[in-house]
C-alpha positions in Angstrom: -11.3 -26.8 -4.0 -7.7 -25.7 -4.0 -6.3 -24.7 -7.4 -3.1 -25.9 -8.5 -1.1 -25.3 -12.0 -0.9 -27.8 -14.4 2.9 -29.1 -13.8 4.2 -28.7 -17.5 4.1 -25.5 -17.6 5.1 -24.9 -14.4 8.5 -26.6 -15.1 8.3 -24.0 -18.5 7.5 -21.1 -16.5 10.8 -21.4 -14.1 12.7 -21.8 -16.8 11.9 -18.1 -17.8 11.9 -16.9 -14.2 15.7 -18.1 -13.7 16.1 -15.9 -17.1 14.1 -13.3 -16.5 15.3 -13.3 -12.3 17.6 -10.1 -12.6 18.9 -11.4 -9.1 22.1 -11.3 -7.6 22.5 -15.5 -7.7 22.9 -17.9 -5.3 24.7 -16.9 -1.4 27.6 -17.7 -0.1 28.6 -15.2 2.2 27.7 -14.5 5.3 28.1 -11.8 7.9 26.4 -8.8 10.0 27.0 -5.1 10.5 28.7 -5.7 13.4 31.0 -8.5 12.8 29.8 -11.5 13.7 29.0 -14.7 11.6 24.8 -14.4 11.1 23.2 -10.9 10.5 20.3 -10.5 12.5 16.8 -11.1 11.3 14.4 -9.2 10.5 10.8 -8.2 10.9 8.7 -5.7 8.6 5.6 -4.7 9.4 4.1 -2.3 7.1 1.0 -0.3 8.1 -1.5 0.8 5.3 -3.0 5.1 5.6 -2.2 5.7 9.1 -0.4 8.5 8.9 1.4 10.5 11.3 -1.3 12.6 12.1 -2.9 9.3 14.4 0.0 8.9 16.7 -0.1 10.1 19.9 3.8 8.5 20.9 5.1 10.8 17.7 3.0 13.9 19.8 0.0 14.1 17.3 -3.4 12.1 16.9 -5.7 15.3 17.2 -8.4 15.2 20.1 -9.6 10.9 19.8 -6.4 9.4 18.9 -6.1 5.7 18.7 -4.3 3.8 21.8 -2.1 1.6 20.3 0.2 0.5 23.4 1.6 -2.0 22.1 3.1 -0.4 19.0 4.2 2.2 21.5 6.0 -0.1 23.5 8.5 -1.0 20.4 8.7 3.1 19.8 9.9 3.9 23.5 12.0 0.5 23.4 14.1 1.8 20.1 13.6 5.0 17.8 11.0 7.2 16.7 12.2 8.6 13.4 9.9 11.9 13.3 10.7 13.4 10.0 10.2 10.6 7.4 8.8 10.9 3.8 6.7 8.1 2.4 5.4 8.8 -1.1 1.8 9.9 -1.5 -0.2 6.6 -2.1 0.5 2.7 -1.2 2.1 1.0 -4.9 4.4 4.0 -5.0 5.6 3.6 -1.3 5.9 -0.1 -1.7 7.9 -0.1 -5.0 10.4 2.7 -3.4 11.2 1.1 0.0 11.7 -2.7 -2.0 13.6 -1.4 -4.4 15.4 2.1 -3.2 14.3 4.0 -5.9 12.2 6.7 -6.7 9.1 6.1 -9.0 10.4 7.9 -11.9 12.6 5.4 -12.3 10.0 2.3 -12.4 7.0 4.1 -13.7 5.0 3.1 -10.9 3.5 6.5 -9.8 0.0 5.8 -8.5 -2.0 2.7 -6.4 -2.1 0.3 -9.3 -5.5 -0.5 -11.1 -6.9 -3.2 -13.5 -6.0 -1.3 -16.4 -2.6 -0.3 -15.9 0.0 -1.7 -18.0 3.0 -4.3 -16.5 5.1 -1.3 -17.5 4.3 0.5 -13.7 4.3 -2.5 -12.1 7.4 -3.7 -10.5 10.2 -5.4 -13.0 11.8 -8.7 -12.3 14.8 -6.9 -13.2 14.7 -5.0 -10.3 16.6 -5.8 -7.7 14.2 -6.1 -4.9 14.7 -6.5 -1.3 14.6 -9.9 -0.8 16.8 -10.6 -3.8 19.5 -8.4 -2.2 19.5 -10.3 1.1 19.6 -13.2 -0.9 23.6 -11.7 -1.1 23.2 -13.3 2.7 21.1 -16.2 2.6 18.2 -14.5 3.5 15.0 -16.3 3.6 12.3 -13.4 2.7 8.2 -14.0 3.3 5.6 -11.3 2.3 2.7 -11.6 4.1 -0.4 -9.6 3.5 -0.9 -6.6 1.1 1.3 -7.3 -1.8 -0.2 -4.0 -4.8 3.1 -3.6 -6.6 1.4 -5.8 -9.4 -1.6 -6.7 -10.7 -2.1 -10.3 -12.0 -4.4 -8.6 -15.3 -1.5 -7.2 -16.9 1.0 -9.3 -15.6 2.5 -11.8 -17.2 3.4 -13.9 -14.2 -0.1 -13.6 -12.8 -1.0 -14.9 -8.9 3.8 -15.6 -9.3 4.2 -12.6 -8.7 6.0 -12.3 -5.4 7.9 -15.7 -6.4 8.8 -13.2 -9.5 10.3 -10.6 -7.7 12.7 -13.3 -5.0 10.0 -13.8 -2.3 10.7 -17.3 -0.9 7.8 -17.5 0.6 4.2 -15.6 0.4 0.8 -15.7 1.7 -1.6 -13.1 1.2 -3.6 -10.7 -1.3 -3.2 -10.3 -4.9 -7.1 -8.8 -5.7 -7.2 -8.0 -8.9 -7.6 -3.8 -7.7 -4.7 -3.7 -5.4 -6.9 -3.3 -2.7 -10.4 -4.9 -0.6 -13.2 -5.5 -2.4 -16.5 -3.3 -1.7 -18.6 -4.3 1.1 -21.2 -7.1 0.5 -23.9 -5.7 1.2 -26.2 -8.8 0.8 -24.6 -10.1 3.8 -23.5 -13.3 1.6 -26.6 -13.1 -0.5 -29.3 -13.5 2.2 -30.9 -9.8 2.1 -30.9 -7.5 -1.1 -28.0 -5.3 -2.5 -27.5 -2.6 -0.2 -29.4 -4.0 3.2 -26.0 -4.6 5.1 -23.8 -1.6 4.8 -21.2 -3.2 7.2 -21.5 -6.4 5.5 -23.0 -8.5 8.0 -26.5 -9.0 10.2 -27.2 -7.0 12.6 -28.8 -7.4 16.0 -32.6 -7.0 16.2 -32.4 -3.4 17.7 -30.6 -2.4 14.7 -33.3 -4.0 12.1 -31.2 -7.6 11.9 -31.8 -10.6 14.2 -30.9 -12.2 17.1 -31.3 -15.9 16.1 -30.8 -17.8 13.2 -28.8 -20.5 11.0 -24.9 -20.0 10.3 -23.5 -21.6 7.7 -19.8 -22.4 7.4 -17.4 -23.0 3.5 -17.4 -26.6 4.7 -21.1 -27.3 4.6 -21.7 -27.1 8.1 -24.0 -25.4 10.0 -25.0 -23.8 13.8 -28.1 -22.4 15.3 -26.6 -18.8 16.9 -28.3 -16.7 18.9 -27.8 -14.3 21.7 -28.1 -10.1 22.0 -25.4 -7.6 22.8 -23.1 -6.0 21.1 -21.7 -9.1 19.5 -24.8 -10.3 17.6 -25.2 -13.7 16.0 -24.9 -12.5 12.3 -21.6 -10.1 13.1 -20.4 -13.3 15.5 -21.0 -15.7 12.4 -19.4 -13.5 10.0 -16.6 -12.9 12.1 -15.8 -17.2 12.1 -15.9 -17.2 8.3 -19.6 -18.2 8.2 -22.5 -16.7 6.2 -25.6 -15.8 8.9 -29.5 -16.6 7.9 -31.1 -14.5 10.1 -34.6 -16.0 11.3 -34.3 -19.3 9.6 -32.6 -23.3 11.2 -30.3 -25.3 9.9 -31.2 -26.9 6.5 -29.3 -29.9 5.2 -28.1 -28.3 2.1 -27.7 -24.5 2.4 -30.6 -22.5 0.5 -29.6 -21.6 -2.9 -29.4 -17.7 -1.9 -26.3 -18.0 0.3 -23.4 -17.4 -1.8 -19.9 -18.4 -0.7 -18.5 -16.6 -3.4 -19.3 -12.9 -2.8 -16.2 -11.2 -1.4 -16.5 -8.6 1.3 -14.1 -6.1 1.7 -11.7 -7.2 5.0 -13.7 -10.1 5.8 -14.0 -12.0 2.2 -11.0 -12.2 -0.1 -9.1 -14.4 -2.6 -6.1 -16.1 -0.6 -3.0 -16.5 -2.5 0.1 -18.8 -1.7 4.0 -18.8 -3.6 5.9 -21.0 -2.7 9.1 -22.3 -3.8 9.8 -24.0 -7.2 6.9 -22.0 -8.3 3.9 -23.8 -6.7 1.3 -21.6 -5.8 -2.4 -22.0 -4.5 -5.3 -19.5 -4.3 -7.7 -20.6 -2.1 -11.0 -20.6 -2.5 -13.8 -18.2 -0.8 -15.3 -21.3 1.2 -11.9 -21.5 2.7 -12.2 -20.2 6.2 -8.5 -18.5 5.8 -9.7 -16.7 3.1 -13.0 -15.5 5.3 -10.7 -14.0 8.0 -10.3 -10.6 9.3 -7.4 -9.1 6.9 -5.7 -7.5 10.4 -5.4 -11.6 11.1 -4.9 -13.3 7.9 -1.2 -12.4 7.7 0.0 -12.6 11.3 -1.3 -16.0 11.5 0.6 -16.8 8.5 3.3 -15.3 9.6 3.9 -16.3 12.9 3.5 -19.8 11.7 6.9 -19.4 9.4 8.4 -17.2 11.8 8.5 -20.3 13.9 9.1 -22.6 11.6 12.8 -20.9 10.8 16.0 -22.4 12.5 19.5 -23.1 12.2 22.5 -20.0 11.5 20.2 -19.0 8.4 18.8 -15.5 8.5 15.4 -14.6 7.6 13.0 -11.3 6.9 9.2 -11.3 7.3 7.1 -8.7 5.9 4.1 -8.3 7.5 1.7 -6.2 5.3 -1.3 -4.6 6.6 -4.4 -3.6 4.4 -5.9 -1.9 7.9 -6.9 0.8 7.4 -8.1 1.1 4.0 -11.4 1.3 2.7 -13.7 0.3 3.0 -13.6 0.4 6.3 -15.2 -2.1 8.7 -15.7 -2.6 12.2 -12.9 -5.1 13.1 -13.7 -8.6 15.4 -14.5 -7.4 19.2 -12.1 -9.6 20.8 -9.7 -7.6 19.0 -10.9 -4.3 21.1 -10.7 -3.4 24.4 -13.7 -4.5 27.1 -14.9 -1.1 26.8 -15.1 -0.1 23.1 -18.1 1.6 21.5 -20.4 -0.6 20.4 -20.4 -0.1 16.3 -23.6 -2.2 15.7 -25.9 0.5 14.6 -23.6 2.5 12.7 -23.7 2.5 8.6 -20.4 1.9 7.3 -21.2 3.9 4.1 -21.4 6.8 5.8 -18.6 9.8 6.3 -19.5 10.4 9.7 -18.5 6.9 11.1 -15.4 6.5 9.4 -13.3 8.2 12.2 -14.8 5.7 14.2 -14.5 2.8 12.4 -10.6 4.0 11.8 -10.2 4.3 15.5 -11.4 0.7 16.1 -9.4 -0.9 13.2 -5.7 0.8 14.5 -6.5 -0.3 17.8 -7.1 -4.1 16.2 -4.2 -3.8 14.4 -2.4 -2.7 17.7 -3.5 -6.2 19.1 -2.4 -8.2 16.3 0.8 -6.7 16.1 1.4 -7.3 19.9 0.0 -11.2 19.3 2.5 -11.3 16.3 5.7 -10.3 18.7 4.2 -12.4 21.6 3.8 -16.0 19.5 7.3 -15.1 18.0 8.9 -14.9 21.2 10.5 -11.4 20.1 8.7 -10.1 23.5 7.2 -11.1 26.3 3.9 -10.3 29.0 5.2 -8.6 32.5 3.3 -10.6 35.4 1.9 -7.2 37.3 -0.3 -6.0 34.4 0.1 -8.0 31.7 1.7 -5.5 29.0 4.1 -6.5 26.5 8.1 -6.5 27.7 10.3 -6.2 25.1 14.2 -6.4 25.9 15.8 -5.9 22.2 19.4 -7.1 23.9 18.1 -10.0 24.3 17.1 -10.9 20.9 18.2 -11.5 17.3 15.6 -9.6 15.5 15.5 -5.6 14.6 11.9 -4.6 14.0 11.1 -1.5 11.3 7.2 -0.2 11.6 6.5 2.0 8.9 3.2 3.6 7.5 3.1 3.4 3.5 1.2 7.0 3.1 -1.2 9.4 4.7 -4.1 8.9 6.6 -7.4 8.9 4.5 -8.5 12.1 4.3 -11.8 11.7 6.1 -9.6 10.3 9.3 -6.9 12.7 9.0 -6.7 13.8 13.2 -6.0 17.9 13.8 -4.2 19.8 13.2 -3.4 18.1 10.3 -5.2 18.8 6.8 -7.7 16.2 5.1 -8.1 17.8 2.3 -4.1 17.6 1.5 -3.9 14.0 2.5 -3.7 10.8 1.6 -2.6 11.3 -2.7 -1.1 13.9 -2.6 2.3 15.7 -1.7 1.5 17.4 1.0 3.0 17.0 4.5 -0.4 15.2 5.8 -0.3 12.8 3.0 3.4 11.5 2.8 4.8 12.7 6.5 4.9 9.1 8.0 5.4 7.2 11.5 8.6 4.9 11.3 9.6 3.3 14.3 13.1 1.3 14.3 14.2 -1.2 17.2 16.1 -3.7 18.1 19.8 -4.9 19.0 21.9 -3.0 16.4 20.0 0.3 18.3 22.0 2.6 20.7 20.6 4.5 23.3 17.0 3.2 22.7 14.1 5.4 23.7 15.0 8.4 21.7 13.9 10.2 18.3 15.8 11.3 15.3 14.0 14.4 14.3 17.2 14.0 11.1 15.2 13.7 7.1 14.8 10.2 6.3 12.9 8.7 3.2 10.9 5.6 2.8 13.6 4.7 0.2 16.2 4.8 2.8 15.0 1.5 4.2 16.2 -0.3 1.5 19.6 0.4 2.1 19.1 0.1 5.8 17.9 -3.8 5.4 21.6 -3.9 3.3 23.1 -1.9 6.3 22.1 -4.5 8.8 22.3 -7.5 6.4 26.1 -6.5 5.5 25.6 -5.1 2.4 26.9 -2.1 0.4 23.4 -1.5 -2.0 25.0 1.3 -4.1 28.1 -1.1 -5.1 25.7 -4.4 -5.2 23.0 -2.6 -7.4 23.7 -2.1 -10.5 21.5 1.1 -11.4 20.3 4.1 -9.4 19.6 3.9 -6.0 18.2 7.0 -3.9 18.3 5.6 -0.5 20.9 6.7 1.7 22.1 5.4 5.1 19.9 4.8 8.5 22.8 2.6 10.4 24.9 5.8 11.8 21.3 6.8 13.6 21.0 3.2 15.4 24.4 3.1 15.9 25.5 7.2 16.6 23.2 9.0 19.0 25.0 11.9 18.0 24.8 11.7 14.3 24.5 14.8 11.9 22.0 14.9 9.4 22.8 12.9 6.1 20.1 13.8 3.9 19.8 17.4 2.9 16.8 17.2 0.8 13.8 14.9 0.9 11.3 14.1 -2.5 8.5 12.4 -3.0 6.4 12.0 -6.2 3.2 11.0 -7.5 1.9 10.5 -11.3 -0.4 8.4 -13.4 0.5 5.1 -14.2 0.5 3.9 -17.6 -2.3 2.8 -19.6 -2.7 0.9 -23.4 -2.6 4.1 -25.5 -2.6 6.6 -22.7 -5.6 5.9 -21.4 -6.3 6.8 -17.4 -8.4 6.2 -14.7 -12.3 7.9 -14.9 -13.1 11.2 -12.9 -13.7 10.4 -9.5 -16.1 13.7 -7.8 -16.4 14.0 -4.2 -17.5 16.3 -1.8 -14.8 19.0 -2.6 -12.7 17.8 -5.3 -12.6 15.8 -8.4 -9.5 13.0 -8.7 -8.5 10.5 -11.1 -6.8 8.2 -8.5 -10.1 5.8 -7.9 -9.1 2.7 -9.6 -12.3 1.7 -10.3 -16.0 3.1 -10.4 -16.1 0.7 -7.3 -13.2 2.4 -5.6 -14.7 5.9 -6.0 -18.2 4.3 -4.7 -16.3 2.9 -1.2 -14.3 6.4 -0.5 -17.9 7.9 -0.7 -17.2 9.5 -4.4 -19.2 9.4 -7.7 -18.1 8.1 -10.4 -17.8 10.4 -13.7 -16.4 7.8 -16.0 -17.2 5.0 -18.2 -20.1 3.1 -17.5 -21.1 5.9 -14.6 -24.9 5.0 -13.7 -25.6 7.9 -10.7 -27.2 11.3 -10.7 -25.4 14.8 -10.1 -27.8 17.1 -8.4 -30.9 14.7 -9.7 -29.4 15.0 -13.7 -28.5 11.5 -14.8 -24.5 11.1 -15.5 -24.2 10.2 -19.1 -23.2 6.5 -19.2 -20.1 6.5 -22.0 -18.7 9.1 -18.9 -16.1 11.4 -19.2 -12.2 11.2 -19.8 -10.8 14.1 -17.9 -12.3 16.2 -14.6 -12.1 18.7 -16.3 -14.3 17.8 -18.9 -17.0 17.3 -15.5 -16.7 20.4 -14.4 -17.5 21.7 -18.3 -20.9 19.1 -18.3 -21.9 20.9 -14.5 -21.7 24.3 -16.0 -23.8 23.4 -18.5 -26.6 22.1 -16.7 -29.6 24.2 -16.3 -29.5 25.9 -13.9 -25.4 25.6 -13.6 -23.9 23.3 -10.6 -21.4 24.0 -8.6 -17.6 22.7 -9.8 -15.3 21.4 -7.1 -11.4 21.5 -6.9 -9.6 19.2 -9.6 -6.5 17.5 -8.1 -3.4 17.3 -9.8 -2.6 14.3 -12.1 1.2 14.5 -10.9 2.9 16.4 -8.3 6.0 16.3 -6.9 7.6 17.6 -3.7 11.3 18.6 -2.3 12.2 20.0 0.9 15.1 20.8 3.1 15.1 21.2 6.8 13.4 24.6 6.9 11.4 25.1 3.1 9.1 22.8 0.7 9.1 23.4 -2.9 5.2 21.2 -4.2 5.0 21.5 -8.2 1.5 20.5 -9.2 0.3 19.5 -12.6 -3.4 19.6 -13.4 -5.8 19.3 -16.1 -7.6 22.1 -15.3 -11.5 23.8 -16.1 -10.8 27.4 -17.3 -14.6 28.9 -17.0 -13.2 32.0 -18.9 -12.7 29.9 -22.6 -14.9 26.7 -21.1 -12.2 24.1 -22.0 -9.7 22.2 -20.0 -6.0 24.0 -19.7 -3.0 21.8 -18.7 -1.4 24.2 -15.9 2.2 23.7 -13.8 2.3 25.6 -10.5 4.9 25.8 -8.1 4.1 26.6 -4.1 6.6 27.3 -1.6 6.1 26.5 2.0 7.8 27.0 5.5 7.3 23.8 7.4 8.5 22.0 10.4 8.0 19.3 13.2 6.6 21.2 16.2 4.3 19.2 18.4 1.0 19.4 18.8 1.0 22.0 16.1 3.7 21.6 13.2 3.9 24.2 10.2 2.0 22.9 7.6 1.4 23.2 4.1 -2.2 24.2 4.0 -3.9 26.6 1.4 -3.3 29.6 4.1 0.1 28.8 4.6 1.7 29.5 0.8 4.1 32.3 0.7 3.4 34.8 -1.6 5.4 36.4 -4.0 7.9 38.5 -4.3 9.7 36.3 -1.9 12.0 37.5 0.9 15.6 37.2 0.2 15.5 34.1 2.1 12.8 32.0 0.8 14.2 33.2 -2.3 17.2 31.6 -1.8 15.4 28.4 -0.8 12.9 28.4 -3.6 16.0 28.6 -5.9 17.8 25.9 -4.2 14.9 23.9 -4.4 13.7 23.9 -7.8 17.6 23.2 -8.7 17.7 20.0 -7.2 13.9 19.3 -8.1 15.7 19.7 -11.8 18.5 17.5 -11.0 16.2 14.3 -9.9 13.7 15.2 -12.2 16.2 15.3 -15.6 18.4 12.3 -13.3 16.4 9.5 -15.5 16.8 9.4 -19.0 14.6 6.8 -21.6 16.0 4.5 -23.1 14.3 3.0 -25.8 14.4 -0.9 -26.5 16.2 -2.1 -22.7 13.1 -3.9 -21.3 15.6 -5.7 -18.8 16.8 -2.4 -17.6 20.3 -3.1 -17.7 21.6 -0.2 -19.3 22.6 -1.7 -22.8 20.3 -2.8 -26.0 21.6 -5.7 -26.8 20.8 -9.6 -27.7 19.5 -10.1 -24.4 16.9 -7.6 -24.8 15.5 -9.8 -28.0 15.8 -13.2 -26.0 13.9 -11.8 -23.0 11.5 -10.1 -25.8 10.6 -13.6 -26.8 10.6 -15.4 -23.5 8.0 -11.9 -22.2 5.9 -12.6 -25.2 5.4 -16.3 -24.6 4.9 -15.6 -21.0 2.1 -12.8 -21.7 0.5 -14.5 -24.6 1.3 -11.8 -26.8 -0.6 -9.1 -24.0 1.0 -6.2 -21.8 4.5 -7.5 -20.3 8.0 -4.8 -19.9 8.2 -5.3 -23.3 5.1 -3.5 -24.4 7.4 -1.0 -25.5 5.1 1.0 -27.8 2.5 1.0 -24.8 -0.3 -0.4 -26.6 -1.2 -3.1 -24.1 0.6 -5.8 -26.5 4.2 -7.4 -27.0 3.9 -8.2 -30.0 6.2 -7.8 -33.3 6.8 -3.4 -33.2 8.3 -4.1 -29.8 10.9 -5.9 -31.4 11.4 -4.0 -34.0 12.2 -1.1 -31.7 14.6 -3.4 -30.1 16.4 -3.9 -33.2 16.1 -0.5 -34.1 18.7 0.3 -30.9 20.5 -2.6 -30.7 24.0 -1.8 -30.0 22.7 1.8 -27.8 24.5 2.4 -23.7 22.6 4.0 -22.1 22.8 5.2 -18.4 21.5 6.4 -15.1 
């Protein structure tokens, strides 16, 4: 049954949105970059860990790269931007490019967990992307992968997106940021751990070839049939649950479980839309046991063609392809002559290149079924490929990758072991594709430093909109329109950043230890998390072996403190590398500056160390085989006169955006001043959270409660600024 809130509170709740909005009020205005009366719409589409390292059209994707024609089409059809920075992990990305600002100004440094604090999540102060083109009557829909809040710690729980000036929005609020595990009982009809992929195989691959498929509704079909689409994944794949061996039963037995979710295929459905109604639907609902690389461009096409008249809109379409666990995606959404994926175990390291290959290419399809329905492009007769004409239409398109690939995926030359979570060039150098009418000269690349915060102001570019005059804090995008427009235009950004940290916890908690193969990382949300990227888990509640010696259950705090217990053992075991907890990153066109910080396990005094490094790289774009900034690749001191002179450079303005933030104690609207408003939005926050973590948890215990307001009074009357 869909769940609807109780309408009192409702009508309550709006009341504090309008005060808590921090928008930019209601449109008059029109106008577009170039003039005329309606600014041209816009389409969003967001791609989740497939970094730049998978495209061949960008001159990379190793030795099996995934085709993705269609997406390739819109590249050759506008501009490749080859030198773009994302930031090293999905929250962080997000929270830059909808808000133009860098995550040490929103505290949102890492891929949001459970237990992290409404303080890194993004503030309905901010002013977010789609309450900017509100300055133009923008209509703005998110569809998909949403992860710049979590409803645990938020006080505006599945509102969220309503929260932050989405009109409209359809898609995932899971309470990780990200897909479940894999059910692995196949909806409850074999034991935990019988269906790696989640579904019933085939006979030849120990499942079956007949039996009873039940569907949310209460229905149910006899399937049956061999091949590589076999009645349990077929069953699956419609949103049913498959009883291998068994008929149709009137009522379903009491082991098939409708309420098991499953990764990409299983997943709570949530819908904002105006006025503050919202619905999350429930697991029997067949929209909410669809493919994820479908879910949102159904819904999105269907509001994409429901818009009309002079007023402009912006869909984001937000992919969760392709992050783990990964899954083999529906076959009608592969080529004719795909690899069949039926025996593989999607647990295992060794198929997730595979299973990465197939999901891109899925997510190629849907993409070109999402321009095709909108009418943004079109199928040529002769061969049935997509033609796309961007004179022809209202609509600029933006493709952009949120960070690097996975590190298990990453293609060569490229390095998996600096990938996805951290600084390094494979884990925030990202694809970003831009097309459509504003674009000159289509068909070429800009090879020009751009950020993934520069697409904030290039939605205010093409809207009309001056962002750094609009805004009133910090913004650290800077302009993308003089590339559309200017084939010949010089570099504007001199330097590039990016920046990843731990978010923050009640009491300054953090995530467990996370140990895989080679390293040791505290960027697993969740001892589930670590299980899916093939990790164990180290921290509370840990119930696996290391080397056959039971992992004490209470856990461990820091990696370090793992790395101590494996030394320990008798005999010894071997320690891996500990990640940094933050890192940042700065580079010009020729040099990159990384400074690390870790938590390191010093085996001389066995005891952790807290240790800052800096590593200087030279780096650059060359196809197939670009500098990197691999281990071999750090230049060694004492420096040439030249890399001297960079490093200097550098680590000046690293010190410039690093000291560019200051706190300011008691401003929980962020508006630059302590002041009444801060104790009227103190109360209306404390309400709203029942007294639990909101953005006025200002003593970052996990409560809003009477200290926070005290430190509010304590600076009434403080200016502070940017």
């Amino acid at each position: 049954m869909i769940q609807y809130t109780a309408k009192p509170r409702l009508a309550s709740l709006f009341v504090a949105l309008t005060l808590l909005a921090g928008g930019l009020g209601p449109a008059h205005a029109t106008g577009r970059a170039d003039g005329t009366s309606k600014p041209p719409d816009i389409l969003f589409i967001v791609l989740d860990d497939i970094g730049i390292d998978q495209f061949r059209s960008f001159g990379y994707g190793g030795l099996t790269p995934p085709a993705m024609p269609n997406i390739d089409r819109i590249a050759d059809a506008g501009i490749h931007f080859r030198n773009t920075w994302s930031m090293p992990a999905c929250s962080v990305s997000r929270s830059v490019f909808f808000t133009g600002r860098f995550p040490l100004r929103t505290n949102l440094y890492a891929a949001l967990g459970p237990d992290d604090l409404a303080n890194s999540m993004l503030s309905p102060w901010e002013t977010t992307l789609p309450k900017l083109l509100k300055e133009r009557d923008y209509e703005s829909a998110l569809f998909g992968k949403f992860h710049i809040g979590l409803q645990g710690n938020n006080p505006f729980g599945d509102r969220m997106p309503a929260s932050l000036g989405w009109d409209y929005f359809s898609g995932w609020l899971d309470e990780t940021g990200d897909p479940s595990s894999i059910d692995t009982t196949a909806g409850g009809v074999g034991p935990q751990g019988t269906y790696s992929c989640g579904y019933v195989p085939g006979a030849q691959d120990g499942g079956a070839d007949a039996g009873a498929c039940y569907s949310g509704d209460g229905s149910c079909r006899v399937m049956a049939g061999t091949g590589p689409n076999p009645p349990g994944r077929a069953c699956r794949d419609s949103g049913g649950i498959f009883d291998p061996e068994e008929v149709c039963r009137q009522t379903p037995p009491s082991y098939i479980d409708f309420n098991l979710m499953s990764a990409h295929y299983v997943s709570p459905l949530v819908i904002n839309r105006t006025h503050g109604v919202v619905r999350r639907l429930p697991l029997t609902d067949v929209r909410a046991r669809t493919y994820r690389g479908s879910v949102p461009v159904d819904a999105a096409i269907e509001w994409i063609k429901q818009r009309a008249g002079d007023r402009p809109w912006m869909a984001t379409v937000s992919f969760a392809t392709v992050h783990t666990p990964l899954q083999a995606p529906p076959l009608h959404l592969l080529a004719p002559d795909a690899r069949d994926t039926n025996g593989l175990d999607c647990s295992a390291v060794g198929a997730f290149p595979i299973l990465s290959n197939q999901m891109i290419e899925a997510l190629d399809t849907e993409v070109g079924r999402l321009l095709l329905e909108t009418g943004i492009v079109k199928r040529r007769r002769r061969d049935g490929a997509l033609r796309y004409d961007p004179e022809n239409t209202d609509t600029m398109l933006v493709i952009v990758n949120d960070n690097g690939s996975l590190g298990y995926t990453v293609k060569q030359p490229f390095d998996g072991a600096r990938s996805k979570g951290t600084v390094y060039q494979t884990g925030v150098w990202t694809p970003l594709i831009v097309a459509g009418p504003l674009v000159e000269e289509p068909g070429r690349e800009v090879t020009h430093m751009t950020n993934i915060a520069d697409l904030y102001q290039l939605f205010g570019e093409i809207a009309g909109i001056d962002v750094h005059e609009r805004v009133p804090r910090t913004i650290d995008s800077m302009p993308m329109l003089p590339y559309l427009v200017n084939p010949m235009q010089d570099s504007i950004r001199q330097w590039n950043f990016t920046q990843i940290g731990l978010n923050l916890q009640a009491d300054g908690a953090l995530n467990g230890p996370c140990q895989f193969a080679n390293s040791c990382s505290h960027i697993p949300v969740t001892k589930g998390v670590c299980e899916d990227n093939v990790g164990v888990w180290f921290g509370q509640g840990a119930d696996g072996f290391s080397d056959g010696v039971p992992i004490p259950s209470e856990g461990f705090t820091y990696c370090c403190e793992v790395q101590q217990w494996l030394t320990e053992q008798v005999p010894p075991q071997d320690t891996v590398n500990i990640l940094p907890q933050s890192g940042v990153a700065i580079r010009n066109d020729a040099f990159k500056l990384v400074r690390n910080n870790t938590k390191d396990y010093d085996p001389t005094t066995n005891a952790c160390v807290d240790i800052e490094s800096d590593e200087l790289y030279e780096i650059d774009e060359a196809r197939p085989f670009p500098k990197l900034d691999t281990e071999e690749a750090m230049l060694e001191e004492p420096f040439t006169s030249v890399q001297q002179a960079n490093y200097d450079a550098l680590s000046d303005q690293l010190a410039a955006i690093l000291s560019s933030q200051t706190p300011c104690s008691g401003d929980g609207n962020i508006d630059g001043v302590v002041d009444i408003r801060d104790l009227v939005a103190y109360r209306v926050l404390r309400w709203l959270s029942r007294g639990t973590s909101s953005w006025y948890d200002l003593d970052l215990n996990g409560l809003t409660d009477s200290a926070d307001a005290a430190i509010v009074r304590q600076n009434l009357g403080t200016i502070c600024s940017e």
